[in-house]
Backbone bond lengths (Angstrom), bond angles and torsions (degrees), N, CA, C in turn:
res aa  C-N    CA-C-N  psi(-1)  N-CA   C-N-CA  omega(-1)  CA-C   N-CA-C  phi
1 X - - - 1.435 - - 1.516 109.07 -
2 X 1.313 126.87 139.25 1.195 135.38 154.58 1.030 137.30 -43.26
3 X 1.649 145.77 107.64 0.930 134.72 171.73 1.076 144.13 -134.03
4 X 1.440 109.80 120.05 1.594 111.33 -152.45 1.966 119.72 -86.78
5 X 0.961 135.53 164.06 1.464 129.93 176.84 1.269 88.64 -51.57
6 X 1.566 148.17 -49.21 1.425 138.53 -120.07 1.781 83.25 -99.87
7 X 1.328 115.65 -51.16 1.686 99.48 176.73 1.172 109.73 -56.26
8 X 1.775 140.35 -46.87 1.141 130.04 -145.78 1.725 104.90 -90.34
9 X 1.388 114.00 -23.03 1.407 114.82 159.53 1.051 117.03 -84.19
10 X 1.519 157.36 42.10 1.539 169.36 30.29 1.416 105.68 15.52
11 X 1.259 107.50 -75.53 1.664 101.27 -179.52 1.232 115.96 -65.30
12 X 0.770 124.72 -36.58 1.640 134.45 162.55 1.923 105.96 -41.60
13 X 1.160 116.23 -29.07 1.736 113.06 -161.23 1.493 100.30 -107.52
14 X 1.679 111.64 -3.88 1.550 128.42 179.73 1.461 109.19 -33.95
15 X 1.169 110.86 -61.36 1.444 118.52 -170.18 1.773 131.10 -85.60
16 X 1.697 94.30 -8.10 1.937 99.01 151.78 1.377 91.32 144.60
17 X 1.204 112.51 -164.17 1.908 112.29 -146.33 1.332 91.81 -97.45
18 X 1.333 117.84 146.51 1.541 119.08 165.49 1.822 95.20 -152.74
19 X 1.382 92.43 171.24 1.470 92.04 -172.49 1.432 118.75 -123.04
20 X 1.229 147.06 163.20 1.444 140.93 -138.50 1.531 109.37 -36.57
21 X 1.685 101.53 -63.62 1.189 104.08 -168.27 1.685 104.75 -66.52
22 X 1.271 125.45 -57.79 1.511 96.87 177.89 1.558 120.33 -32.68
23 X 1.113 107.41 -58.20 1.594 122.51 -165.67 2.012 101.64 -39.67
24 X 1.138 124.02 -33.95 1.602 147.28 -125.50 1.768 72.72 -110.63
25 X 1.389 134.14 -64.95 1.074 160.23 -173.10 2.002 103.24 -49.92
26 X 1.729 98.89 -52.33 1.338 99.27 -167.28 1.094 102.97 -55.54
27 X 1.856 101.58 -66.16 1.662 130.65 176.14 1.850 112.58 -13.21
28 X 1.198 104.81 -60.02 1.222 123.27 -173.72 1.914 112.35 -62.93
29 X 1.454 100.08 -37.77 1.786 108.07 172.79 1.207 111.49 -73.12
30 X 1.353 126.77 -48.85 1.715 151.63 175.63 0.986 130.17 -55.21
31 X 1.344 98.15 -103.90 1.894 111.29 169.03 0.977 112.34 -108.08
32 X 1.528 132.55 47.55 1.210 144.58 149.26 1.799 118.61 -78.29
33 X 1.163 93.19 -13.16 1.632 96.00 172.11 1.392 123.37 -110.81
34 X 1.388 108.74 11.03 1.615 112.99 165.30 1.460 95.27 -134.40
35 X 1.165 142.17 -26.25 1.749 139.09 -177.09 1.640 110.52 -127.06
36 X 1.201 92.77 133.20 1.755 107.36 -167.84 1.554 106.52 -109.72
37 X 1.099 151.37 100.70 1.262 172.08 40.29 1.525 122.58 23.77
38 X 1.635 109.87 107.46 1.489 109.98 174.20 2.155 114.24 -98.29
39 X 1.065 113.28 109.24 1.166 116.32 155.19 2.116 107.64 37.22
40 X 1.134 97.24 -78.78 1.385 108.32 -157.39 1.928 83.26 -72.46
41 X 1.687 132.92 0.04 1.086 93.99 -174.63 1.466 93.62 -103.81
42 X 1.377 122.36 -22.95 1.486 120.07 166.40 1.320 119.30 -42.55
43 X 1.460 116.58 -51.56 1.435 122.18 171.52 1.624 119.54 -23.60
44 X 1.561 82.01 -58.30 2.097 110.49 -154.76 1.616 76.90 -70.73
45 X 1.285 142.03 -31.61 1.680 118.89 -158.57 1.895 103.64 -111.05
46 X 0.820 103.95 -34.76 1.728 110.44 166.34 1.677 100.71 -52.03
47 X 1.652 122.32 -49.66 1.603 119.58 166.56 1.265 115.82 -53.68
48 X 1.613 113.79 -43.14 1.677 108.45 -178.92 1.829 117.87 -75.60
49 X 1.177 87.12 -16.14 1.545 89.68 -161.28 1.868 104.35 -93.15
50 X 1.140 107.54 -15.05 1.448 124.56 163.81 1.573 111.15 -76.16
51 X 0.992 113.11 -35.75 1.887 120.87 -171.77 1.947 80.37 -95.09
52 X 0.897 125.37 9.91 1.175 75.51 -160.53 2.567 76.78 -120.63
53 X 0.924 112.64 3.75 1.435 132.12 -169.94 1.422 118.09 79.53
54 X 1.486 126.24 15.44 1.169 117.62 -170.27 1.769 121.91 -99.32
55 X 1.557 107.32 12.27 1.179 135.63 -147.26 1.654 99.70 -160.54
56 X 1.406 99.84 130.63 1.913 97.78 162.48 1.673 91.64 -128.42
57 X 1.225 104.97 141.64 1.709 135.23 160.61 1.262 103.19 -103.58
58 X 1.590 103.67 142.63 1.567 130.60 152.54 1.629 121.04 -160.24
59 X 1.346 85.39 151.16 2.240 75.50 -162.72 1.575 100.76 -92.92
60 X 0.760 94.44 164.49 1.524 111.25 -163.26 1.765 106.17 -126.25
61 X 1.379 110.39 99.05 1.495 113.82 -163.22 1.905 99.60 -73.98
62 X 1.144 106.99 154.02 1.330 126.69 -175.86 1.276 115.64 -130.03
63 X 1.450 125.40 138.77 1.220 107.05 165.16 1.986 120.40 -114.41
64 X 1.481 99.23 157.25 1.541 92.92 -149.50 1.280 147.86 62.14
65 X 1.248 108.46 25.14 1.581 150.42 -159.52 1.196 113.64 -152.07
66 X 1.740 135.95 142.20 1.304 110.16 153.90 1.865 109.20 -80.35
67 X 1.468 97.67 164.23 1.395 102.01 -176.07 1.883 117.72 -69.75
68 X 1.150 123.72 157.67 1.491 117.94 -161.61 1.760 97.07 -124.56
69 X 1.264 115.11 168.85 1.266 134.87 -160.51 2.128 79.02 -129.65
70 X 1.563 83.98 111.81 1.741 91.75 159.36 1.833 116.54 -118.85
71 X 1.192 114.28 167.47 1.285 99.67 -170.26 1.817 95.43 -147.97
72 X 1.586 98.56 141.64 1.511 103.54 169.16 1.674 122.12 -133.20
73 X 0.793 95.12 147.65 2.044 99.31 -179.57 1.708 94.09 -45.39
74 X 1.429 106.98 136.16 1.463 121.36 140.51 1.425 124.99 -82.77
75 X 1.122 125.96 -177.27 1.317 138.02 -175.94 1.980 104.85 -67.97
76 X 1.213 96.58 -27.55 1.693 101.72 -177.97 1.274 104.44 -92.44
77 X 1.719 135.89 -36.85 1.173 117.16 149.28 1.816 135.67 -49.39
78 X 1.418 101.96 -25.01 1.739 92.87 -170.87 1.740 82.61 -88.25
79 X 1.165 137.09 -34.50 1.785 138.04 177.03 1.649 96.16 -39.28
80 X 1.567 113.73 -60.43 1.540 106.48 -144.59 1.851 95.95 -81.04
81 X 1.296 109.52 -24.38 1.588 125.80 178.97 1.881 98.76 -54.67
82 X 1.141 94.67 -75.62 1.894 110.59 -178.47 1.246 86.85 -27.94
83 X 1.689 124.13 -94.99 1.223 120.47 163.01 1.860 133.51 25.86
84 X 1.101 90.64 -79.15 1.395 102.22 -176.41 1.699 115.62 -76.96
85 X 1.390 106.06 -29.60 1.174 93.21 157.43 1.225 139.60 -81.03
86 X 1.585 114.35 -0.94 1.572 106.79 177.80 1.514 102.76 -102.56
87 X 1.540 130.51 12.27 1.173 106.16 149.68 1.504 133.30 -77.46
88 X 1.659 123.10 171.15 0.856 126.96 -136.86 1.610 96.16 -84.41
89 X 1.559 160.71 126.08 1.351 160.68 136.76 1.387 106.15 -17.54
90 X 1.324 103.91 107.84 1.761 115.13 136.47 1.104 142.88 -26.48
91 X 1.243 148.97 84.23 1.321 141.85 -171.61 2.263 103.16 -57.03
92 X 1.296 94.32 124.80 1.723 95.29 -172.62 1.276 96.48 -121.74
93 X 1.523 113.67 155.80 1.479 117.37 -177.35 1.709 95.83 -125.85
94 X 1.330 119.05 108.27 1.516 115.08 177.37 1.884 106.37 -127.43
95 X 1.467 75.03 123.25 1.714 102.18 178.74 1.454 105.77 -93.03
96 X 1.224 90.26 101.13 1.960 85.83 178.18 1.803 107.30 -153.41
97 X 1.157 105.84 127.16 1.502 131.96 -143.02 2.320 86.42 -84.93
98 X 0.944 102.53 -25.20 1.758 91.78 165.94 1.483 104.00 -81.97
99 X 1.404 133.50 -50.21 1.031 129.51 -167.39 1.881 115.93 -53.24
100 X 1.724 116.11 -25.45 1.395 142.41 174.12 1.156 108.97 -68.70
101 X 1.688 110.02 -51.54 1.871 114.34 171.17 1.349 87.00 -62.75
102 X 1.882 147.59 -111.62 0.924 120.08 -149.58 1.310 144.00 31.41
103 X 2.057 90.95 -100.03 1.176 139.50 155.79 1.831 110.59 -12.23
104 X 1.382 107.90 -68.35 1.142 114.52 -177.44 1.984 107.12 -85.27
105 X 0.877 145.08 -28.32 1.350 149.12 170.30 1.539 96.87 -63.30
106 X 1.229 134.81 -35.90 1.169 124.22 -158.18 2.160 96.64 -84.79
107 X 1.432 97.32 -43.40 1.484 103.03 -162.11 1.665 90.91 -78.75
């Protein structure tokens, strides 16, 4: 299956609103170990994905802090998400020499 930043930052917002830098933070705990995403590209798609209705932003004032922009799935984000998961999976062939350590650490 295909997968684009714009699904995996959706699934990424699954569990409640956070805002770039959290999001940058999750990415990195999560699907930071199969999808590589730098900061400024979350930015650029959290902007598209807000223009685009699948996402709502609102900043959230702080004090002694500057204030932050958090963002949560709308109803058209968890639609286009559902979506993507009921298409059909790709069969993928990945050669990757940690996934072998694993493999062998585990047995």
């Amino acid at each position: 299956d295909w997968v684009s930043l714009r699904h995996a930052v959706l699934a990424a917002l699954l569990p409640g609103e956070a805002s770039g830098y959290d999001l940058a933070k999750l990415f990195r705990a999560s699907v930071g170990n199969f999808w590589v995403a730098t900061p400024q590209q979350l930015y650029r798609e959290l902007e598209r994905l807000d223009e685009d209705g699948l996402i709502a932003g609102h900043v959230v004032e702080q004090q002694r802090r500057p204030n932050k922009r958090v963002y949560s799935l709308t109803r058209a984000g968890r639609a286009e998400l559902a979506e993507y998961t009921r298409e059909p999976a790709r069969d993928t062939f990945i050669k990757d020499g940690l996934l072998v350590k694993v493999q062998a650490v585990d047995v």
